[in-house]
N, CA, C and O atoms as a DFTB+ gen file, in Angstrom:
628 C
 N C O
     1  1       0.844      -1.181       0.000
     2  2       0.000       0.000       0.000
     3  2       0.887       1.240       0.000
     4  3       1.914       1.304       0.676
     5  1       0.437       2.248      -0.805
     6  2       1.434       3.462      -0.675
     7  2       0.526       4.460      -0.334
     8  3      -0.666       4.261      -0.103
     9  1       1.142       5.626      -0.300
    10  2       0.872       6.870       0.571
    11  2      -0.542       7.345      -0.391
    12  3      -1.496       7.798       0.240
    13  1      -0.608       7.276      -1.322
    14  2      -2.048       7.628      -2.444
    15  2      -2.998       6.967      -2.383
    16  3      -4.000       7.464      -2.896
    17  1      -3.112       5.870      -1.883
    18  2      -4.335       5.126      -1.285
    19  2      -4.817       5.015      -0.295
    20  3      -5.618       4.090      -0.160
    21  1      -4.507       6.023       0.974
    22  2      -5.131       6.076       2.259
    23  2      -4.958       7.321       2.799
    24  3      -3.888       7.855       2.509
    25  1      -5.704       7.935       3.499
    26  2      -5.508       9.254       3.937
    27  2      -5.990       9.136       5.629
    28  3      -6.989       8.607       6.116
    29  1      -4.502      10.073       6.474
    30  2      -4.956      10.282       7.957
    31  2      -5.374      11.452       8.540
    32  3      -4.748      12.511       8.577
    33  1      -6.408      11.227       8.974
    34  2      -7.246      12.421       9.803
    35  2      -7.078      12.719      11.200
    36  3      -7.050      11.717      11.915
    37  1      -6.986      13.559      11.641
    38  2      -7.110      13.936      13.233
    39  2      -8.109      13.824      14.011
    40  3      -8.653      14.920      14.145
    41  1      -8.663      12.918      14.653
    42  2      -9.986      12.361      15.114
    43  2      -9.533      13.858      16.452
    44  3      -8.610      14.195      17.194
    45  1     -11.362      14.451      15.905
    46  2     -11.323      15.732      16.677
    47  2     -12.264      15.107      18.112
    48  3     -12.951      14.086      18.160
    49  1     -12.001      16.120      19.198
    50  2     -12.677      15.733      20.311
    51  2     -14.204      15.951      20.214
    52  3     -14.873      16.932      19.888
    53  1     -14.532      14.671      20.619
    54  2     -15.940      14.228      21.302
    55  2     -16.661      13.665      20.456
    56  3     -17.891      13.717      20.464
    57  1     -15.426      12.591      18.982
    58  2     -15.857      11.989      18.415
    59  2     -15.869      10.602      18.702
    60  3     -15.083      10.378      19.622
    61  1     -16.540       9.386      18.218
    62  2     -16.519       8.315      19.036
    63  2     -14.949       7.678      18.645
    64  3     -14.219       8.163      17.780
    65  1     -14.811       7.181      18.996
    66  2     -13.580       6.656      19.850
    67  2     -13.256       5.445      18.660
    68  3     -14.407       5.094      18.405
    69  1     -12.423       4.665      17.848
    70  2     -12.493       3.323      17.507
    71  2     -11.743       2.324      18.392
    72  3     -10.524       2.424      18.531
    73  1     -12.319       1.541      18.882
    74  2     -12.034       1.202      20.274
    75  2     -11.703      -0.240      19.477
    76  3     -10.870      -0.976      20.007
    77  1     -12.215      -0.586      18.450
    78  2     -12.400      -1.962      17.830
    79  2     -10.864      -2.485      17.457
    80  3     -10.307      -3.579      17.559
    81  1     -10.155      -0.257      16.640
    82  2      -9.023      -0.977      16.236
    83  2      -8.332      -0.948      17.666
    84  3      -7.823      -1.959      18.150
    85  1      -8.343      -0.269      18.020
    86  2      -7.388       0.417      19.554
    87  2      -7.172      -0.772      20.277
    88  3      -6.048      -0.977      20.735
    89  1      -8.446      -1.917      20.517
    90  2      -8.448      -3.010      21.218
    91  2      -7.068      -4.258      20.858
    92  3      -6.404      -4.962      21.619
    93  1      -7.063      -4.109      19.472
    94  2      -5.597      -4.441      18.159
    95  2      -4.601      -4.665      19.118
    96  3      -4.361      -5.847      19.366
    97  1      -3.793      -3.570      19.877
    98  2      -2.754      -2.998      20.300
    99  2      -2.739      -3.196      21.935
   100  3      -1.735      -3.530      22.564
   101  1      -4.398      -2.855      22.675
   102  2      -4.107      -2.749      23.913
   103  2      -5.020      -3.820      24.071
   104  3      -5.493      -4.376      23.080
   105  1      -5.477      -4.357      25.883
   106  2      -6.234      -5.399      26.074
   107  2      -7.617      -5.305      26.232
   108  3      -8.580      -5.910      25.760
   109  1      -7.400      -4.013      27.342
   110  2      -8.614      -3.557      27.407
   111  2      -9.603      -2.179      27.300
   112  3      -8.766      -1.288      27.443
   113  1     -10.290      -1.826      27.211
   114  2     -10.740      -0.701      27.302
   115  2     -10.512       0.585      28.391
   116  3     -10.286       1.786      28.242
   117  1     -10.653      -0.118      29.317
   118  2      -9.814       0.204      30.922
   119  2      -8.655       1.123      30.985
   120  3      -8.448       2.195      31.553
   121  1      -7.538      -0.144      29.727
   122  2      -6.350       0.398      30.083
   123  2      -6.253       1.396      28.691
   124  3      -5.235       2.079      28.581
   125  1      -7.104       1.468      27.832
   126  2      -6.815       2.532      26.728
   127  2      -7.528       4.004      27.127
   128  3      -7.365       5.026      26.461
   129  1      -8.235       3.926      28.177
   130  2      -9.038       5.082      28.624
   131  2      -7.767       5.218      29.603
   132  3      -7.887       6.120      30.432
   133  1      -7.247       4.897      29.624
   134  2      -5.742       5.928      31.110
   135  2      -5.062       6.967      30.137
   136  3      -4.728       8.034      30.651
   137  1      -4.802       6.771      28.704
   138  2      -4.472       7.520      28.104
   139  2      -4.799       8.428      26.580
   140  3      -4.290       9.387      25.998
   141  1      -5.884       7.547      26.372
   142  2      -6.485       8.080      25.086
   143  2      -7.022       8.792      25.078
   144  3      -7.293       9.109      23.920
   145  1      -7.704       9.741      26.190
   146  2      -8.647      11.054      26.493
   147  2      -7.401      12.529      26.150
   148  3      -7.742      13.506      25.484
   149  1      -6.001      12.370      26.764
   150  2      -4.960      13.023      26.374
   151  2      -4.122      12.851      25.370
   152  3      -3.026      13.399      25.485
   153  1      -4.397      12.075      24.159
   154  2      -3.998      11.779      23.770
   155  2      -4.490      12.371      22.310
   156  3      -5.661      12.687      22.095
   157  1      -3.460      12.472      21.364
   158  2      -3.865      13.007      19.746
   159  2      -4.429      11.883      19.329
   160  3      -3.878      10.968      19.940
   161  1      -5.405      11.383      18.461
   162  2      -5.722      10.517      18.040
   163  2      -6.023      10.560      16.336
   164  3      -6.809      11.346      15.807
   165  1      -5.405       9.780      15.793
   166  2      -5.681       9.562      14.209
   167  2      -5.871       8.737      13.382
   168  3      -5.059       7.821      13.254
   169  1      -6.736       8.804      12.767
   170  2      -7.311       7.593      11.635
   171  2      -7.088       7.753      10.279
   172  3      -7.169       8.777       9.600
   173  1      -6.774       6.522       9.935
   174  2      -6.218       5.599       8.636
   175  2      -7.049       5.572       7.828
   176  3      -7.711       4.604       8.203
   177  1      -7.625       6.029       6.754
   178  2      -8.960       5.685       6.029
   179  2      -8.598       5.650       4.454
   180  3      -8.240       6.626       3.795
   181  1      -8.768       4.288       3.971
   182  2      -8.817       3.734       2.291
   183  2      -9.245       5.441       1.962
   184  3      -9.980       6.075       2.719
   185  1      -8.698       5.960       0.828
   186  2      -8.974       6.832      -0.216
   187  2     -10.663       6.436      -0.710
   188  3     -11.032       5.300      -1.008
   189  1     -11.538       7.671      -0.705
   190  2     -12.535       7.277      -1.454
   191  2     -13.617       5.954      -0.613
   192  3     -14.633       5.442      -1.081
   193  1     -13.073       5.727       0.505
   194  2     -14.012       5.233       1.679
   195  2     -13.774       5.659       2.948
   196  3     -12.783       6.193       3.444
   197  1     -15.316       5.199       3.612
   198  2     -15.634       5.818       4.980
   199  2     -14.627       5.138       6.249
   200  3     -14.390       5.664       7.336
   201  1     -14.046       3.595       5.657
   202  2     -13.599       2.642       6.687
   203  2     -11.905       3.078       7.410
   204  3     -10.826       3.504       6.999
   205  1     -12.429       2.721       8.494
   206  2     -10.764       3.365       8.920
   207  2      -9.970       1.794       9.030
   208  3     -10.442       0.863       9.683
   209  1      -9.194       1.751       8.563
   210  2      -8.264       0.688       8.420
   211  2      -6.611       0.336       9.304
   212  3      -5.781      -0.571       9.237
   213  1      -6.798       2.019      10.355
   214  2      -5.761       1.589      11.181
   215  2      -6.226       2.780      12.125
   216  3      -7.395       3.161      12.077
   217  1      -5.220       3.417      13.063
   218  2      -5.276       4.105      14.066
   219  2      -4.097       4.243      15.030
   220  3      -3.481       3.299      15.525
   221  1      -3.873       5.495      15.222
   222  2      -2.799       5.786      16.478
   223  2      -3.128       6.619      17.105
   224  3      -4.085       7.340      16.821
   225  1      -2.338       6.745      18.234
   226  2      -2.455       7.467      19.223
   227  2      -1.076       8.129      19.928
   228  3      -0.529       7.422      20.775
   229  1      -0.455       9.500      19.616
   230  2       0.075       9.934      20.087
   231  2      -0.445      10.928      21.243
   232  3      -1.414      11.687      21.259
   233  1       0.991      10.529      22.638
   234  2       0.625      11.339      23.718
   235  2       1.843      12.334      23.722
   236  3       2.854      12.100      23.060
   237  1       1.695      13.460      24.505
   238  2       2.471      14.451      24.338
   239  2       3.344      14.363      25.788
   240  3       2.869      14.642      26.889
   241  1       4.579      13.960      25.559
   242  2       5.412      14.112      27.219
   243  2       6.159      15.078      27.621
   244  3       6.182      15.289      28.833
   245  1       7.100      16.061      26.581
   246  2       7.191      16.864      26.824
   247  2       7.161      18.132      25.381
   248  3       6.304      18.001      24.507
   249  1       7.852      18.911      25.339
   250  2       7.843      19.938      24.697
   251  2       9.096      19.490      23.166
   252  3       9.366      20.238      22.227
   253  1       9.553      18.268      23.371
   254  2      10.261      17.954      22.941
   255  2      10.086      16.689      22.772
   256  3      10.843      16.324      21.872
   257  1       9.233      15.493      23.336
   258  2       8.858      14.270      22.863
   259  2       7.512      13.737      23.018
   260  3       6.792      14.219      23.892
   261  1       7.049      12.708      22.198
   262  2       5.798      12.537      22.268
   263  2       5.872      10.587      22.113
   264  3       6.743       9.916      21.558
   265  1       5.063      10.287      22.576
   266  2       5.105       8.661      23.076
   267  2       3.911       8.315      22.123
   268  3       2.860       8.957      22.115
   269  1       4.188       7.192      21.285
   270  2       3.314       6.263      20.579
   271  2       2.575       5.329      21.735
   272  3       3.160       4.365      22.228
   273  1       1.378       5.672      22.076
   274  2       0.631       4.779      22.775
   275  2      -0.109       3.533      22.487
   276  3      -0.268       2.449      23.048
   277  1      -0.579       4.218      21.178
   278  2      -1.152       2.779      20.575
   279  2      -1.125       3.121      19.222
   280  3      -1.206       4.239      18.714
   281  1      -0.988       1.911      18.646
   282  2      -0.899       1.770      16.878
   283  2      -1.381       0.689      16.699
   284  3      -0.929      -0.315      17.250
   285  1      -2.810       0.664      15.566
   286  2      -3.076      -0.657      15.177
   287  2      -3.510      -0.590      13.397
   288  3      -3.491       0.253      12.500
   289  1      -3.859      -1.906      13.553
   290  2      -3.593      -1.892      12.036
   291  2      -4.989      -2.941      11.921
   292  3      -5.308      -3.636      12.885
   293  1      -5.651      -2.959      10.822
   294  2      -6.843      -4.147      11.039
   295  2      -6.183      -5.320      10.378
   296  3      -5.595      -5.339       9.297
   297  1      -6.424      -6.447      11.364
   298  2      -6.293      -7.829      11.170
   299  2      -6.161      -8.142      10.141
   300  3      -5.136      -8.822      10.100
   301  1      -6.642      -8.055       9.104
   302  2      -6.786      -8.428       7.585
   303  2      -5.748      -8.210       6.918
   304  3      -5.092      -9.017       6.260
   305  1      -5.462      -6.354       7.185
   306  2      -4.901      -5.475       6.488
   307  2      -3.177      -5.679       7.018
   308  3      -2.412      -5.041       6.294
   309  1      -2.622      -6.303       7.924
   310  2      -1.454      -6.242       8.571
   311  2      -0.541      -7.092       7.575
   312  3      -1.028      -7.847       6.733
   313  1       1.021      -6.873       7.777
   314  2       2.231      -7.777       6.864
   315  2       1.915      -7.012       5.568
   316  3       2.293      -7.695       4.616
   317  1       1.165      -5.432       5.030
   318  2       1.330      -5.096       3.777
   319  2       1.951      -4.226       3.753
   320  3       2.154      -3.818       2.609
   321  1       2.654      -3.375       4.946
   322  2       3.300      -1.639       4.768
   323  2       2.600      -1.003       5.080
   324  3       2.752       0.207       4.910
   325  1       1.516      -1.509       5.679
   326  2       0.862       0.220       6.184
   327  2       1.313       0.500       7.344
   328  3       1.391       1.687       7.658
   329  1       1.715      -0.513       8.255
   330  2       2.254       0.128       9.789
   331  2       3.552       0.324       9.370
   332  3       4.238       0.019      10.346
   333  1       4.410       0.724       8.298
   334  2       5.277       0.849       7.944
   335  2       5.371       2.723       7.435
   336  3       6.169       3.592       7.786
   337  1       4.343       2.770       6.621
   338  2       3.576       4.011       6.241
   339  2       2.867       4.703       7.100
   340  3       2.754       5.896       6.822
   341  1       2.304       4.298       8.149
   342  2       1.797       4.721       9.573
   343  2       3.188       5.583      10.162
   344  3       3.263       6.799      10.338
   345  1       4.053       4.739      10.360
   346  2       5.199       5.039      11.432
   347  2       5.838       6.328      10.228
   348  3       6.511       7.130      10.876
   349  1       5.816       6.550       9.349
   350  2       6.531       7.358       8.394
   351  2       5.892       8.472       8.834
   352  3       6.673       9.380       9.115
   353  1       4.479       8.773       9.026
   354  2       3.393       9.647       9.224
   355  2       3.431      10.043      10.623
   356  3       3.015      11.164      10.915
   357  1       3.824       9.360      11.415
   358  2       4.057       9.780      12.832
   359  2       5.293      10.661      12.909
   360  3       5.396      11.616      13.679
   361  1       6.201      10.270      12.067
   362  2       7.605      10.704      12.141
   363  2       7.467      12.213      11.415
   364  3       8.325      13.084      11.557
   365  1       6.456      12.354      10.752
   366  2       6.223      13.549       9.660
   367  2       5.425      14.274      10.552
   368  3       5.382      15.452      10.198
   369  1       4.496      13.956      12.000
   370  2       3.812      14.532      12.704
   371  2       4.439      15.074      13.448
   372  3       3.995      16.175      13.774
   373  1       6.080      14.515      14.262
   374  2       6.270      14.946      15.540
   375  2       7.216      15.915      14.508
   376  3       7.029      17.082      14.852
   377  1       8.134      15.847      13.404
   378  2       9.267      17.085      13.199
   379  2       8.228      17.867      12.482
   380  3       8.936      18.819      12.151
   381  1       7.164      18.117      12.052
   382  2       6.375      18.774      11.625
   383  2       5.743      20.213      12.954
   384  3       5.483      21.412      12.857
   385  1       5.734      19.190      14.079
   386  2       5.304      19.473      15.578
   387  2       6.889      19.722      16.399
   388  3       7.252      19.642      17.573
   389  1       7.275      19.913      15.666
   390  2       8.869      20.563      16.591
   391  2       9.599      19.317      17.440
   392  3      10.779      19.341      17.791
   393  1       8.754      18.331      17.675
   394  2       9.325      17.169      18.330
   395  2      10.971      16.913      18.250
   396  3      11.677      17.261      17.303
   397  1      11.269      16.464      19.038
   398  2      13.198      15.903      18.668
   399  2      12.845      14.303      19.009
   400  3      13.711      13.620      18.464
   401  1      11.856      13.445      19.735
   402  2      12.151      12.441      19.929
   403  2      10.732      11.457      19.960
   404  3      10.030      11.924      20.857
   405  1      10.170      10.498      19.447
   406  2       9.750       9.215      19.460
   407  2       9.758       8.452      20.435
   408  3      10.821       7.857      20.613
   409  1       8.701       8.197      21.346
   410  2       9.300       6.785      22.119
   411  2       8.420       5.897      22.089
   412  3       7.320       6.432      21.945
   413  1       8.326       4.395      22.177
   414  2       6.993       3.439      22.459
   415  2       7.851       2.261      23.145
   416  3       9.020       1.878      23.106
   417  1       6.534       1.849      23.863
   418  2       6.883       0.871      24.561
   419  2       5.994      -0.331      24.241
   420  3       4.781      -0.172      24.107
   421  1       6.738      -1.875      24.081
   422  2       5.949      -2.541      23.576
   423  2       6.774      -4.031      24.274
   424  3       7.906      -4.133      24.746
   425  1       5.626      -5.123      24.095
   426  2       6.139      -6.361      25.588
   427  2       7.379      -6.877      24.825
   428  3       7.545      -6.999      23.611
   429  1       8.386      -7.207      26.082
   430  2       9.583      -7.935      25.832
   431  2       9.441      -9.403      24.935
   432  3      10.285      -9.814      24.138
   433  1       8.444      -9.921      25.203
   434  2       8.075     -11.087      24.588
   435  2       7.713     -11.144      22.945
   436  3       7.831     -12.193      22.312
   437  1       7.191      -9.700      22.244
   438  2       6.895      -9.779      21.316
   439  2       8.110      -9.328      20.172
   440  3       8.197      -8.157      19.805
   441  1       9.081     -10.453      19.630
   442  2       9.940     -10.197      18.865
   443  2       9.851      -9.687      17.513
   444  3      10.702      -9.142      16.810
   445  1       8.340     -10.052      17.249
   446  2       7.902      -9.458      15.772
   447  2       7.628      -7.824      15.975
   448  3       7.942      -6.974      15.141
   449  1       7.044      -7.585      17.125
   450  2       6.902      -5.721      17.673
   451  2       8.018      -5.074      17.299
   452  3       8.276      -4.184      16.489
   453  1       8.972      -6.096      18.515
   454  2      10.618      -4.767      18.642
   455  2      11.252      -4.921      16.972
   456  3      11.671      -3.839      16.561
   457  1      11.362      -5.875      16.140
   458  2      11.259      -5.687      14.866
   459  2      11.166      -4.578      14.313
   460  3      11.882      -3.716      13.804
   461  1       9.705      -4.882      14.613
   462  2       9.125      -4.081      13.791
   463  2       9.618      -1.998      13.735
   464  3       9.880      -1.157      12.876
   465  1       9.486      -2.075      15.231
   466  2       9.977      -0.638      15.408
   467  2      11.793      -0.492      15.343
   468  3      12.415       0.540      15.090
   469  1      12.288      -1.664      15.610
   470  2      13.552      -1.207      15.135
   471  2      14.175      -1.113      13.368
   472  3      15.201      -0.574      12.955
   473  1      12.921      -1.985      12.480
   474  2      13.196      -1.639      11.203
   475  2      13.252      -0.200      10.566
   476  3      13.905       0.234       9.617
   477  1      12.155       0.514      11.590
   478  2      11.727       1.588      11.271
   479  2      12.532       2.505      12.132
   480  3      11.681       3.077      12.813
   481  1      13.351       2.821      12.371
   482  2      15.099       3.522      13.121
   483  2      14.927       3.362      14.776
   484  3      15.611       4.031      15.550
   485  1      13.895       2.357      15.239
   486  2      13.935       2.497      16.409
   487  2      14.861       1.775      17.318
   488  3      15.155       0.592      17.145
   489  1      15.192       2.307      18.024
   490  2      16.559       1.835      19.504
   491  2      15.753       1.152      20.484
   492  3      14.549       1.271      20.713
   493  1      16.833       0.233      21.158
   494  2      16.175       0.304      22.511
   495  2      16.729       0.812      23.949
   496  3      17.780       0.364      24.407
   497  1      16.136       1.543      24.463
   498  2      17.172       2.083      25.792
   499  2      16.400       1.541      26.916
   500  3      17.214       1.891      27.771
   501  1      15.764       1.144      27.385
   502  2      15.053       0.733      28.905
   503  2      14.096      -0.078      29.038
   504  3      13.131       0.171      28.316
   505  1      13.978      -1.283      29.941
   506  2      12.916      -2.353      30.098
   507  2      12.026      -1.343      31.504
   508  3      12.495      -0.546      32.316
   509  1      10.848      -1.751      31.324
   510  2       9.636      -1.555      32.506
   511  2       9.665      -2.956      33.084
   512  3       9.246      -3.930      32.460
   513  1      10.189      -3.014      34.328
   514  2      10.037      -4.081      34.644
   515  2       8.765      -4.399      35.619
   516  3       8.420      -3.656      36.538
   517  1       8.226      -5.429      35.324
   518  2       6.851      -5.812      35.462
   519  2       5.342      -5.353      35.387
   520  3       4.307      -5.456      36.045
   521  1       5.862      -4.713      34.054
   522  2       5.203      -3.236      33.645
   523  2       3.460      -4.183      33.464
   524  3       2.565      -3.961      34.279
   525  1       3.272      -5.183      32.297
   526  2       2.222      -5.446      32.620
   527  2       1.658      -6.456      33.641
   528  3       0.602      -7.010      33.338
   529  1       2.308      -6.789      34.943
   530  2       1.859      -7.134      35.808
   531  2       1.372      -6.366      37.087
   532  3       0.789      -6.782      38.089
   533  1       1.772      -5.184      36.751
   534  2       1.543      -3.752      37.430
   535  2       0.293      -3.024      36.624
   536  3      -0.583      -2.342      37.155
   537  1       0.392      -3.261      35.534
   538  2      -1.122      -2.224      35.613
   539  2      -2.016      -2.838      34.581
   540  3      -2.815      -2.171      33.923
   541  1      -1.811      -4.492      34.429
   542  2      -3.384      -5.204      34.068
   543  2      -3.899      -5.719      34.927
   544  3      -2.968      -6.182      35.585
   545  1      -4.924      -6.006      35.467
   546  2      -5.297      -7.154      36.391
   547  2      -5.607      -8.504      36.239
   548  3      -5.575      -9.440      37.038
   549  1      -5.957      -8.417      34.899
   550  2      -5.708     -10.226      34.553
   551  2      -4.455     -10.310      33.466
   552  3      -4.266      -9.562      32.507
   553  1      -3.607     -11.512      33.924
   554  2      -2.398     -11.932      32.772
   555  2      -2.899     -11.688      31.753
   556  3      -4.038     -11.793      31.298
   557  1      -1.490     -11.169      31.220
   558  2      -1.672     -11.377      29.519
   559  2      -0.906     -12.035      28.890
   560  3       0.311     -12.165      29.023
   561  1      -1.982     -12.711      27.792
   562  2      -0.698     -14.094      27.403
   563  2      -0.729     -13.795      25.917
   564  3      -1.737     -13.555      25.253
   565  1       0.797     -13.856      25.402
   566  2       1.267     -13.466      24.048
   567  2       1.884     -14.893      23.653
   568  3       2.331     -15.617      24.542
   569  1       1.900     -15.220      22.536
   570  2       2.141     -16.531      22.675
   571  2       2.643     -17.710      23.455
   572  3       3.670     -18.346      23.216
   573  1       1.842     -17.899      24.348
   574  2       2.029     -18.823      25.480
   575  2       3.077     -18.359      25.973
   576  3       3.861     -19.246      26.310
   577  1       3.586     -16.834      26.249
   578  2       3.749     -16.561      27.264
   579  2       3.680     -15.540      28.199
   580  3       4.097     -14.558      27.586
   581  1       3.406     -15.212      29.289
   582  2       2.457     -14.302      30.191
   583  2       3.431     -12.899      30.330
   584  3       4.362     -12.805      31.131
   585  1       3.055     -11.952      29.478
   586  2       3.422     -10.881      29.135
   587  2       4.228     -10.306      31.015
   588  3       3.771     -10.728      32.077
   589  1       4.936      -9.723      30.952
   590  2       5.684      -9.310      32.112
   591  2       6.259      -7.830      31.906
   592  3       5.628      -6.796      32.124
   593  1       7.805      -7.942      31.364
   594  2       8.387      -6.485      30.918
   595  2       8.071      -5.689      29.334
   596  3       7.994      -6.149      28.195
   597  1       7.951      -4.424      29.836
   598  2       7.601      -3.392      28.369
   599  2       9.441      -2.983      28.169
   600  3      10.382      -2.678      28.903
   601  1       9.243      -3.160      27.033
   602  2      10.687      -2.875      26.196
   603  2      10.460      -1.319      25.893
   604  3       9.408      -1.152      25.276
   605  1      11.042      -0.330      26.113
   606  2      11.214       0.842      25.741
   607  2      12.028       1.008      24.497
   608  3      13.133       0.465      24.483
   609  1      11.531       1.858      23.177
   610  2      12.672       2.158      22.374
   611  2      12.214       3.490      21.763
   612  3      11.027       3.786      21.624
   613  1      13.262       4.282      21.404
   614  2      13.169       5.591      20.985
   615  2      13.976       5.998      19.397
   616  3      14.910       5.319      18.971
   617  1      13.563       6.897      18.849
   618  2      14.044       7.486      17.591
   619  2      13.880       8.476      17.647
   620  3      12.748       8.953      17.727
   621  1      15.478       9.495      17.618
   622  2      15.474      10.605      17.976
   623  2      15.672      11.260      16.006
   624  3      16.344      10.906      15.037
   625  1      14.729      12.252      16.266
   626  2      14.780      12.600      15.196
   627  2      15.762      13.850      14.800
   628  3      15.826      14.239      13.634
């Protein structure tokens, strides 16, 4: 998929929420309401249709960096370049937005994730240790195995 076949919008406040894709990325609703109310939110939508086909969520940390909270992509639509083309668009949001730095955090367990963001210039500098045993209340299990530390990685732009 390239940049001429999908267009991203700025989901303005006190519009409904896509919680369907958001759910993609996080577990629960619970834990996407701790930060998605402060959070920029933007949608992915096919050229020439209504359907949103992905979604992110940047939060603002300081005056100088902004944290990828959630990024998803629909089930169907994933392994083609759009979270590839997503992350290009984030990167065009924060130096566009004066930003100097990128950060996301995503589980130690998922080797296809840190991949993924390190294909795309991301580092890693810091583990959360027992990050989701601290703020889910039921385990989370990623391929048979029970999610524990968040991997931190950053791209300083």
């Amino acid at each position: 998929m390239n940049n001429e076949e999908y267009t991203i919008v700025k989901l303005q406040p006190g519009r409904s929420l896509p919680f369907d894709l958001l759910l993609l990325a996080d577990e629960t609703v619970k834990a996407i309401e701790k930060y998605i109310y402060d959070s920029d939110v933007y949608l992915v939508k096919q050229k020439y249709s209504t359907d949103t086909i992905a979604a992110f969520a940047l939060y603002r940390i300081s005056n100088a960096a902004i944290e990828i909270k959630n990024i998803a992509i629909s089930e169907s639509l994933q392994g083609q370049g759009i979270g590839s083309n997503v992350m290009n668009e984030i990167k065009r949001i924060a130096i566009t937005n004066h930003y100097k730095r990128i950060i996301v955090g995503t589980p130690e367990a998922s080797a296809r994730l840190i991949h993924f963001y390190e294909k795309n210039g991301f580092t890693r500098y810091a583990v959360r240790r027992d990050f989701f045993l601290k703020n889910y209340s039921d385990p989370i299990m990623e391929n048979g195995v029970t999610l524990r530390n968040m991997v931190m990685l950053s791209l300083d732009l």
